[in-house]
C-alpha positions, 0 to 999 in steps of 0.5 A, spaced: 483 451 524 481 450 517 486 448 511 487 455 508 486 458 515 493 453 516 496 456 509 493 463 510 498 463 517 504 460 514 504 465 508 504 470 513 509 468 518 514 466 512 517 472 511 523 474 514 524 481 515 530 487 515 532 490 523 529 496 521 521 493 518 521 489 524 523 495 528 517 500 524 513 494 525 513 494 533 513 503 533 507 502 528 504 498 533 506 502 538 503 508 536 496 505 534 498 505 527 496 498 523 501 497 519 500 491 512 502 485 515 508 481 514 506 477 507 503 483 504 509 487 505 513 482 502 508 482 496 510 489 496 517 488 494 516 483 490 511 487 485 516 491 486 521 487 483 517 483 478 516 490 474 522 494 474 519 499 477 523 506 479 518 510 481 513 510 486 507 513 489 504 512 497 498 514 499 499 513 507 506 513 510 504 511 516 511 509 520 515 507 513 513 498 514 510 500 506 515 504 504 522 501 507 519 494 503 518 497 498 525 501 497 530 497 501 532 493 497 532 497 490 537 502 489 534 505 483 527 506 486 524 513 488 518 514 493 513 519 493 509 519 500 503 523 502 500 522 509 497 527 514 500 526 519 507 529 520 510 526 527 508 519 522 513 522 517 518 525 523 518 517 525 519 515 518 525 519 516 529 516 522 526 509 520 529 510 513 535 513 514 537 507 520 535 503 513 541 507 509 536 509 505 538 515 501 534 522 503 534 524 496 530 518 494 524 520 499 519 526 498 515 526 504 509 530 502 505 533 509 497 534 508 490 531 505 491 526 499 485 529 497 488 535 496 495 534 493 493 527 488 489 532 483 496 537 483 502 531 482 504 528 475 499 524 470 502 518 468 509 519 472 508 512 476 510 505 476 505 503 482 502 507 486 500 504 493 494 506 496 492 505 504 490 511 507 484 514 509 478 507 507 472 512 506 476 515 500 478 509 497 474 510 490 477 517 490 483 515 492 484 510 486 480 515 480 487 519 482 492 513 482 490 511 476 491 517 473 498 517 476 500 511 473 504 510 467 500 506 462 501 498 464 503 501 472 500 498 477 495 500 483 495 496 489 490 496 495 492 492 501 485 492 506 481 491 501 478 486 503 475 489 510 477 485 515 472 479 513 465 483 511 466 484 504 466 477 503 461 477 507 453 477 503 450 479 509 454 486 511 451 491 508 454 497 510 457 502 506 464 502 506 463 493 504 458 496 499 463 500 496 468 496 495 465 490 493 462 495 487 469 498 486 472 491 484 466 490 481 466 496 477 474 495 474 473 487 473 469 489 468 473 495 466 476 493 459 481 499 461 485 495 466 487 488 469 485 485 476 487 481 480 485 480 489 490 476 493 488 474 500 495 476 503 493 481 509 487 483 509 487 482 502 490 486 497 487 488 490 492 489 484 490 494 478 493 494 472 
């Protein structure tokens, strides 16, 4: 194992996680639901803290790994959570009550991110979090930044496709695509970027 492989481990073992994220990380792994990784999570919450965000946008709820870093330990924090899949959200709920997590500070939104994005607030959000569905990640980012106040912040764990965007030869359409999304916002005088290597990547747009 290479130097950075050794670092890259000891960054994602570092965090120490709540009862109730280690307990949504075990059911999501359970339920087949690959949730962000443990330093990608703890990124979460410190972005979180660093901009003082109150309101949050979730795109993808999974079983809450996401939204529990993401709120536990920040009272004033509200969290909007859109996926497709109810019994995820059924999980979720019960995960964040076992977190004292108030049910007022959550709104669970069941159907296609698709088809609820284009019907929320402009300019409503602090963050919008996006990790739902992969073939519609430029989509999903041409509405989350619509969604985000001026200096907010979108944020895309998985970005980095599992090693094939980084990788030249890959050529199939979803690294394809990526690679001309990151390209596209770095030349963007619109907005600031930044691409992490946490998880599988995690790329923030400002």
């Amino acid at each position: 194992m290479s130097q950075i492989e050794n670092n890259w481990k000891f960054a994602e073992d570092y965090p120490v996680e709540s009862p109730v994220l280690e307990k949504a990380r075990k059911l999501s792994i359970e339920m087949g639901v690959d949730p962000v990784s443990r330093a990608t999570a703890a990124h979460l919450a410190s972005v979180v803290a660093m901009t003082g965000s109150h309101s949050i946008a979730e795109i993808g709820t999974g079983l809450g790994v996401s939204g529990l870093s993401m709120l536990t330990s920040f009272p004033a924090v509200t969290l909007t959570t859109i996926d497709v899949e109810s019994e995820y959200h059924r999980l979720a709920r019960a995960l964040f009550s076992d977190a004292n997590i108030a049910h007022t500070r959550v709104r669970f939104i069941n159907g296609p991110a698709e088809n609820v994005l284009p019907r929320m607030n402009e300019n409503s959000y602090d963050i919008v979090l996006i990790d739902g569905d992969p073939d519609r990640l430029l989509e999903y980012v041409e509405h989350s930044l619509r969604l985000v106040r001026p200096g907010g912040t979108v944020l895309v764990p998985r970005i980095l496709a599992e090693g094939s965007v980084a990788n030249p030869a890959s050529r199939d359409q979803l690294s394809v695509d990526y690679r001309m999304l990151m390209a596209e916002l770095a030349d963007s005088e619109a907005v600031v970027t930044s691409l992490l290597p946490v998880g599988d990547g995690l790329l923030h747009i400002t």
